[in-house]
N, CA and C atoms as a LAMMPS dump frame, in Angstrom:
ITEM: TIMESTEP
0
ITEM: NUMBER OF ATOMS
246
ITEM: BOX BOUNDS ff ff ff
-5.0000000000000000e+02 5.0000000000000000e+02
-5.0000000000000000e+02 5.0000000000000000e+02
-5.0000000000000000e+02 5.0000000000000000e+02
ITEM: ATOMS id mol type element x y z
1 1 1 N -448.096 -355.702 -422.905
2 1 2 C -447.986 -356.95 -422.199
3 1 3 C -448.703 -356.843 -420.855
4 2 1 N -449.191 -357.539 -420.505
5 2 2 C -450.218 -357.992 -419.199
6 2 3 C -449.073 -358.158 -417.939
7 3 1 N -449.338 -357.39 -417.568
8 3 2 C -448.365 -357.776 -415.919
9 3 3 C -449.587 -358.908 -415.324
10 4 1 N -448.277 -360.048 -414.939
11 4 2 C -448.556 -361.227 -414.307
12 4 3 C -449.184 -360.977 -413.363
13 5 1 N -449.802 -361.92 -412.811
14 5 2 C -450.654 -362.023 -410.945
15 5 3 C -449.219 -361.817 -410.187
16 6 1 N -450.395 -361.231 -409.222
17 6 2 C -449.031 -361.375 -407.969
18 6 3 C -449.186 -362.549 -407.326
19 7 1 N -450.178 -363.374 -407.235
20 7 2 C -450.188 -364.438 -406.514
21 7 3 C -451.147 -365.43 -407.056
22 8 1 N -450.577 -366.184 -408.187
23 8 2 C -451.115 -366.706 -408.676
24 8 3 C -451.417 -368.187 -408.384
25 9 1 N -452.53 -368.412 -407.539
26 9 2 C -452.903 -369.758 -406.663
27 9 3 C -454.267 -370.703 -407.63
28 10 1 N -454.719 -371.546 -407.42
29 10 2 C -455.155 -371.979 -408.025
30 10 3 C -456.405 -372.567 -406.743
31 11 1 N -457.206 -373.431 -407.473
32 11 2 C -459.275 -372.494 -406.33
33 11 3 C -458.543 -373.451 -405.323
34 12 1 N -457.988 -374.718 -405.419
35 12 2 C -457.185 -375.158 -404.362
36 12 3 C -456.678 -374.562 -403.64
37 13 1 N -455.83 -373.959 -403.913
38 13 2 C -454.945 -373.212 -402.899
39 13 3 C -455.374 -371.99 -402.184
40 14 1 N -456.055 -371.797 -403.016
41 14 2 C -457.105 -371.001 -402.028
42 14 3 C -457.802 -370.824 -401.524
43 15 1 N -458.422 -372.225 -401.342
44 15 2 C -459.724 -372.661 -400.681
45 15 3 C -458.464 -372.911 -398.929
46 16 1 N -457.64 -373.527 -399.472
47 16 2 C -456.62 -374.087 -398.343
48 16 3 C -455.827 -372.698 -397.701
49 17 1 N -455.687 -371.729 -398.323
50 17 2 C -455.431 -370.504 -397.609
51 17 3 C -456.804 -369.691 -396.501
52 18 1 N -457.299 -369.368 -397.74
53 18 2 C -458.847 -368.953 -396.628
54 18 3 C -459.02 -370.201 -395.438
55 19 1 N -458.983 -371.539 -395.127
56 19 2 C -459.305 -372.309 -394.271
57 19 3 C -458.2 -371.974 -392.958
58 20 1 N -456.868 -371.523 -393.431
59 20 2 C -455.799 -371.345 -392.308
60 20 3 C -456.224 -369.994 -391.794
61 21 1 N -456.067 -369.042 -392.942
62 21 2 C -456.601 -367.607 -392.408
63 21 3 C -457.723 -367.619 -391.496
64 22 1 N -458.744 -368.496 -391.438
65 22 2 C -459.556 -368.546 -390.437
66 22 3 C -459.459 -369.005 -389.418
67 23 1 N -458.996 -370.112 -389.41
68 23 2 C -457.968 -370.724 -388.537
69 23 3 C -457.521 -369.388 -387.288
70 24 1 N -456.954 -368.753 -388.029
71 24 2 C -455.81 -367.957 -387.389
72 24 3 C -457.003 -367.007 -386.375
73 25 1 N -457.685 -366.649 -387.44
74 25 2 C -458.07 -365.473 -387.048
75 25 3 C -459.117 -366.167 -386.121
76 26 1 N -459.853 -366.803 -385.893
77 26 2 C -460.52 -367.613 -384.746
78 26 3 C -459.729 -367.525 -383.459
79 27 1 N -458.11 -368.241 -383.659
80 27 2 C -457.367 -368.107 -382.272
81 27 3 C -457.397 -366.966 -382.155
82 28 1 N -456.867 -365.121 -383.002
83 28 2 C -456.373 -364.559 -382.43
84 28 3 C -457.671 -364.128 -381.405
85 29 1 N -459.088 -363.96 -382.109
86 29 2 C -460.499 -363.366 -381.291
87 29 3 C -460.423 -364.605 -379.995
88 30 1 N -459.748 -365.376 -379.179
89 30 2 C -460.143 -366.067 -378.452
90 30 3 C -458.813 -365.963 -377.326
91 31 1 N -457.61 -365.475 -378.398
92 31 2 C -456.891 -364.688 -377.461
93 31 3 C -457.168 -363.235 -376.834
94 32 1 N -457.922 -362.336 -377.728
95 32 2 C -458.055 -361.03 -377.391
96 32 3 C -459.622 -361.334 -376.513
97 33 1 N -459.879 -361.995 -376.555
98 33 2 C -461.137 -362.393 -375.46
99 33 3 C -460.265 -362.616 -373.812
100 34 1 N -459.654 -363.491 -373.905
101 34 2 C -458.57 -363.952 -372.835
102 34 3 C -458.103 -362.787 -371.696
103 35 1 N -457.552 -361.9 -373.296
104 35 2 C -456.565 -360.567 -371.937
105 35 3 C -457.827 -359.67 -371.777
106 36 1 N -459.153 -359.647 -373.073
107 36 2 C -459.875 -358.589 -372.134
108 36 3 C -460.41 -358.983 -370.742
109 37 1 N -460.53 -360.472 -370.813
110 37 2 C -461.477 -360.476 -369.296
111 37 3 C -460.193 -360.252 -368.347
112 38 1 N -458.834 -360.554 -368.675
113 38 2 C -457.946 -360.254 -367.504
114 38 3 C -457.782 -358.957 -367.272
115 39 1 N -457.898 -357.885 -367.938
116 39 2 C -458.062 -356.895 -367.771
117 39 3 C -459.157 -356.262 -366.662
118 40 1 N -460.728 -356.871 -366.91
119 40 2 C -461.231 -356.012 -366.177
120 40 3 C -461.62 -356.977 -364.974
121 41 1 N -460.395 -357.375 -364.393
122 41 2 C -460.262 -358.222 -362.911
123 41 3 C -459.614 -357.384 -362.29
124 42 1 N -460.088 -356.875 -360.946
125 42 2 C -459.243 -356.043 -360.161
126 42 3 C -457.709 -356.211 -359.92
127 43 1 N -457.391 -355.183 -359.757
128 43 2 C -455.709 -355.106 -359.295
129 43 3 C -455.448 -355.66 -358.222
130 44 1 N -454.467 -356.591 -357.871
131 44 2 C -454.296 -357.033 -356.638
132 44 3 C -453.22 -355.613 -355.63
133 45 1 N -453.897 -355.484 -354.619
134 45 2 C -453.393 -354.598 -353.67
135 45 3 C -452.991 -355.467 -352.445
136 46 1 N -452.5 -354.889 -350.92
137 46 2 C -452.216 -355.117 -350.173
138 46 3 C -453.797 -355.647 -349.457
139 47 1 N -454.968 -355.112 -349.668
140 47 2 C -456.369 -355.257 -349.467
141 47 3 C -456.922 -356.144 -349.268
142 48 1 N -456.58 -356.91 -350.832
143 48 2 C -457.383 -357.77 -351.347
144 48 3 C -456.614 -358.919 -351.546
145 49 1 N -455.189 -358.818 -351.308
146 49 2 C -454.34 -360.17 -351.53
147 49 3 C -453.233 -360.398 -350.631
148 50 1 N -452.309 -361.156 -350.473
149 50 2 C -451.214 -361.092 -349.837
150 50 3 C -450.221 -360.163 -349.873
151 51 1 N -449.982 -359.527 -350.77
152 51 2 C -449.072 -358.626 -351.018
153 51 3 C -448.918 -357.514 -349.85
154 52 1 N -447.36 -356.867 -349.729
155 52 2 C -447.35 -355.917 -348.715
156 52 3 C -448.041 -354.972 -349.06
157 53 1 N -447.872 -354.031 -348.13
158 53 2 C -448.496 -352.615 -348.964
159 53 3 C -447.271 -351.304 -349.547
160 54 1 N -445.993 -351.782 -349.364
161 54 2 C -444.902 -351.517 -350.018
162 54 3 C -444.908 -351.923 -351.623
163 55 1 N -445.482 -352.708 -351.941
164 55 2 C -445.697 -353.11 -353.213
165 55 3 C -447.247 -352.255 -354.254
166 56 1 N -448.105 -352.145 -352.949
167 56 2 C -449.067 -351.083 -353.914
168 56 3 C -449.061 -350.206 -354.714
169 57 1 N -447.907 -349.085 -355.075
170 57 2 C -447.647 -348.604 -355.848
171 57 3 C -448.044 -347.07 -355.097
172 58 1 N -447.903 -346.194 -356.194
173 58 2 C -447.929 -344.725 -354.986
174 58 3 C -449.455 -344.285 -354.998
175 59 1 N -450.259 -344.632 -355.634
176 59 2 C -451.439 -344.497 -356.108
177 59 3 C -452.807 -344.919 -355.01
178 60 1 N -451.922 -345.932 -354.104
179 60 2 C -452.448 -346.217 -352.846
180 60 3 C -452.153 -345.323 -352.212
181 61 1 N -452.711 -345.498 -350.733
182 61 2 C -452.926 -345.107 -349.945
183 61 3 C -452.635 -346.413 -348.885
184 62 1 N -451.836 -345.665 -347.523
185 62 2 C -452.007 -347.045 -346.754
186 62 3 C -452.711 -347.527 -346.276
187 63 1 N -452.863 -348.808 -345.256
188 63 2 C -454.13 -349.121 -344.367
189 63 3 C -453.886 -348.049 -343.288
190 64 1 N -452.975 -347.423 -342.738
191 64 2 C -453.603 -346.656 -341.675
192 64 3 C -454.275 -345.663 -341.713
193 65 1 N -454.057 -344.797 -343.181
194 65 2 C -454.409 -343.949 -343.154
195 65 3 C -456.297 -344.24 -343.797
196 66 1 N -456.433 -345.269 -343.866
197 66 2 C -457.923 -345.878 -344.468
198 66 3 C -458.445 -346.158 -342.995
199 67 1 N -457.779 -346.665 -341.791
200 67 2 C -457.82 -346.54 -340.681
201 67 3 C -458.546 -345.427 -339.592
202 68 1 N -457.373 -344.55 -340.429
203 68 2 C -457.658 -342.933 -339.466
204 68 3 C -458.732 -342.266 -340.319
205 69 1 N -459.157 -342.526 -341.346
206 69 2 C -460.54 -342.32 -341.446
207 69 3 C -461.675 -342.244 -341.056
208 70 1 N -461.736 -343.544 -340.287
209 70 2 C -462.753 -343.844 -339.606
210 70 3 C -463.142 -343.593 -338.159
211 71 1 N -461.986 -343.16 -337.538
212 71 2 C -461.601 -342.304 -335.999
213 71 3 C -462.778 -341.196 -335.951
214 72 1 N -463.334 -340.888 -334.839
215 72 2 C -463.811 -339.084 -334.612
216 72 3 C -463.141 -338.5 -334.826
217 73 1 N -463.648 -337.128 -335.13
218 73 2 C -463.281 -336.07 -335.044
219 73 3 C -463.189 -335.07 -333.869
220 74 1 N -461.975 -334.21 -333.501
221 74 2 C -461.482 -334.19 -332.171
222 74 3 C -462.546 -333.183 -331.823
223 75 1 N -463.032 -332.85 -330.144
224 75 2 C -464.326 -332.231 -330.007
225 75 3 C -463.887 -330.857 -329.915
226 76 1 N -464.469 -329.662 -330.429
227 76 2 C -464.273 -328.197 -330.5
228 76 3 C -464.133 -328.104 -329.685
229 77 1 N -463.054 -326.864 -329.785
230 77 2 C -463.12 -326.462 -328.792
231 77 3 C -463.857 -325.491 -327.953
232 78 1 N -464.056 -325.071 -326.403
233 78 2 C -465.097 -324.044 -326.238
234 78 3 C -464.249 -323.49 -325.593
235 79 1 N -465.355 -321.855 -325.747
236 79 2 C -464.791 -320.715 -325.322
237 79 3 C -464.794 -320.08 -323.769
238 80 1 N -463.445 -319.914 -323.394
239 80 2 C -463.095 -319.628 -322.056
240 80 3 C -462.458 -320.528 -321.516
241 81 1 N -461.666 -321.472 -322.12
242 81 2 C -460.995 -322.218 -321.458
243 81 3 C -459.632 -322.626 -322.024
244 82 1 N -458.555 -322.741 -321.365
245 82 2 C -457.4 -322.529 -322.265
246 82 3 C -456.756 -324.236 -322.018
């Protein structure tokens, strides 16, 4: 004996399935378009947005110390003088 279809549709119904399946699959490529560009938009920091810099995360660094960067460096010292 012949084991039955598993899904036995008729060219109708499957013309009307393939049309949703595309359907679908159109939105999902237009959703995964969506989060990639949100993805490669910078992180909002204390920097670049309102946010404190308590909220930057530990990965920052603060503004002062982006600050004291930019200071001289203290002058050597010389010899013979205390």
């Amino acid at each position: 004996m012949k084991a039955p279809y598993r899904y036995p549709l008729q060219d109708a119904d499957k013309d009307a399935l393939i049309r949703d399946q595309m359907a679908l699959i159109e939105r999902q490529a237009a959703r995964i378009a969506e989060l990639e560009a949100a993805l490669k938009k910078p992180k909002k920091t204390s920097s670049n947005s309102h946010t404190p810099p308590s909220q930057d995360g530990p990965g920052r660094k603060n503004r002062k110390d982006d600050k004291a960067e930019g200071k001289k460096k203290p002058r050597p010292s010389r010899p013979g003088t205390t």
